[in-house]
Every structure is written in structure tokens, then in C-alpha cells.
VMD Tcl script that draws the C-alpha trace (Angstrom):
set ca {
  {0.00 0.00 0.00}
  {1.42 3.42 -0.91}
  {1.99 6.48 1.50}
  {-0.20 9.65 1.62}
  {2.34 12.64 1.17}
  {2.39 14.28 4.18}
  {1.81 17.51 2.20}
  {-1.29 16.50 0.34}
  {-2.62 15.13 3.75}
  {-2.22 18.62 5.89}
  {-3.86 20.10 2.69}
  {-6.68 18.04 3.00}
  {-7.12 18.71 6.73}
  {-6.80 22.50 5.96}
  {-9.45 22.26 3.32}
  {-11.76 20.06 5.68}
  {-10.64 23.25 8.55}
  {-12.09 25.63 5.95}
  {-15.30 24.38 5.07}
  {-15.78 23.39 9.17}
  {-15.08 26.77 10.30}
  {-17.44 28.03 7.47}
  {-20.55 25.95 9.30}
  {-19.81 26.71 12.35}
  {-19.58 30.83 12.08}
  {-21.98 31.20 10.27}
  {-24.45 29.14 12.17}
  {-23.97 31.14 15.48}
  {-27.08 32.74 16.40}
  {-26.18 36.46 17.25}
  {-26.96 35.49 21.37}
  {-24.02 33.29 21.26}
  {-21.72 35.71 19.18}
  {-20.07 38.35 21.78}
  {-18.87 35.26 24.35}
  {-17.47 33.59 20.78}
  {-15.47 37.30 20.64}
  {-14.53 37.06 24.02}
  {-13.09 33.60 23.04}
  {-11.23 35.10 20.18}
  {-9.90 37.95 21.49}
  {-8.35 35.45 24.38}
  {-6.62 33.35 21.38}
  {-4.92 36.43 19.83}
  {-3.75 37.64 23.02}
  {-2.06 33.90 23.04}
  {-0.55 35.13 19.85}
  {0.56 37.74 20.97}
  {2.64 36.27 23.66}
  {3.98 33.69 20.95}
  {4.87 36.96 18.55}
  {6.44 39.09 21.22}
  {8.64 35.41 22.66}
  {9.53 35.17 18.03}
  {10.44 39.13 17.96}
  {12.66 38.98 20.80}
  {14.12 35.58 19.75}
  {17.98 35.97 19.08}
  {19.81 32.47 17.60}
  {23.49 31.73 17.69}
  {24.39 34.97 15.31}
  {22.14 38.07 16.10}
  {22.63 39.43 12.45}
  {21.71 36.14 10.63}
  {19.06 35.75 8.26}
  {16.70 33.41 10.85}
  {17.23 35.75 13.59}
  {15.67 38.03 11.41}
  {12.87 35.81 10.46}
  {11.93 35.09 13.35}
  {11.53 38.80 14.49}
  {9.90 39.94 11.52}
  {7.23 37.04 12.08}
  {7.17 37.92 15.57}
  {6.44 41.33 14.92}
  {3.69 40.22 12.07}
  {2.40 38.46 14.41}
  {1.62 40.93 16.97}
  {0.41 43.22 14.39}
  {-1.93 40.98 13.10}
  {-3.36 39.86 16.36}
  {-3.46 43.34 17.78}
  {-5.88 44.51 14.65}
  {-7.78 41.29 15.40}
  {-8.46 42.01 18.77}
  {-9.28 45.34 18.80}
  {-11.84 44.27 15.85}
  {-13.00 42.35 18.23}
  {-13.34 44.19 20.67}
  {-15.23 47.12 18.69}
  {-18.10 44.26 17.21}
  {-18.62 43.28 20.55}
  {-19.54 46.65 21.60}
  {-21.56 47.07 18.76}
  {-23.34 43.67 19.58}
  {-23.85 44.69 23.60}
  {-25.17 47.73 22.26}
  {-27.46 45.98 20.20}
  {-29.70 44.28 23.46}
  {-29.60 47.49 25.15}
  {-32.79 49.05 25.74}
  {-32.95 52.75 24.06}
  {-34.07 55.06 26.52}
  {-37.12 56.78 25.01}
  {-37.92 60.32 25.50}
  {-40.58 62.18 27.49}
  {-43.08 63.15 25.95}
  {-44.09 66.45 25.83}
  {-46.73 68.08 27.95}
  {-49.68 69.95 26.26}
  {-49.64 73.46 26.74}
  {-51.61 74.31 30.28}
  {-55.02 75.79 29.14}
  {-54.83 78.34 32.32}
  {-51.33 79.56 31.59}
  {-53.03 81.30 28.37}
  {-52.91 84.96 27.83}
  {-55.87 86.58 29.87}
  {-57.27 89.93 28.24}
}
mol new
graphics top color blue
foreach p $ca { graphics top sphere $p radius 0.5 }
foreach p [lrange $ca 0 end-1] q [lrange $ca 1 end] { graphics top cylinder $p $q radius 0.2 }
display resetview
């Protein structure tokens, strides 16, 4: 029996990732969205930890070409995750804001038949 390369097999599990993810997002009804940010935003700030340990990250030789690699992901990296989370943070605001009730205004009294002008 022949063996699946291992590069056509993590394609297929990203592919299978995609179309999951898909499902699942976009079946969310909106009461379960804002915890599902909450969620995400905790994940990037994960990232961010990873990004800022990759942008400080010095190998055997400071000036070499990884060194650099690494610190230009890392820094990527905390870009990315930073835009993601305050994204994040901004929909669930909107979303909160969304159940809120709207305070409604007064309304106004008719003018007071007895505070006429008396001739």
C-alpha cells in the first residue's frame, strides 16, 4: 500500500478546517456571538505572547538571516493579532449595544389651558 504525502494530507485537513469553520460561524445565532469574541480575542492575546517570545528571539548569530525571520514574524504576528483584537473588541460593543434598551424620550406636555394669555 502506498503512503499519503504528508503535504497532500495537511492540505486536505486545511481544506476540511475551511469548510468546518465556514458551518460553524456562520451558524452562530447572534446570542451566542459576543462570548465567541470574548473567546477570540483570548486566542490572539495567546498570539501575541507567541509573537512578542519570536520578535525577541535571538539564535546563535544576532545578524543572521533566521534571527531576522523570526523577528519579523514575531512582529507580524503581533500586528496581526493586535488589529484582530481590537476588531473584536469594537463588534462586541456594537453587539452589547445591540440588546440594550434605548431610553425613550418624554413626551411632551400639552400646553396648560390656564397659563393662556388673559385679556
Amino acid at each position: 500500500m502506498e503512503h499519503v504525502d504528508p503535504t497532500v494530507f495537511r492540505l486536505a485537513i486545511f481544506v476540511l478546517a475551511i469548510f468546518v469553520g465556514y458551518y460553524v460561524v456562520w451558524s452562530v445565532t447572534p446570542a451566542l456571538h459576543t462570548p465567541l469574541m470574548a473567546v477570540t480575542n483570548a486566542i490572539s492575546s495567546v498570539i501575541i505572547v507567541g509573537g512578542l517570545i519570536a520578535a525577541a528571539a535571538v539564535s546563535g548569530d544576532v545578524t543572521g538571516p533566521n534571527a531576522w525571520i523570526a523577528k519579523g514574524a514575531g512582529v507580524l504576528a503581533v500586528t496581526l493579532a493586535s488589529v484582530n483584537i481590537f476588531g473584536g473588541f469594537m463588534v462586541t460593543r456594537r453587539m452589547l449595544a445591540m440588546y440594550k434598551k434605548k431610553e425613550r424620550p418624554a413626551p411632551k406636555a400639552a400646553p396648560d389651558a390656564s397659563s393662556g394669555a388673559s385679556s
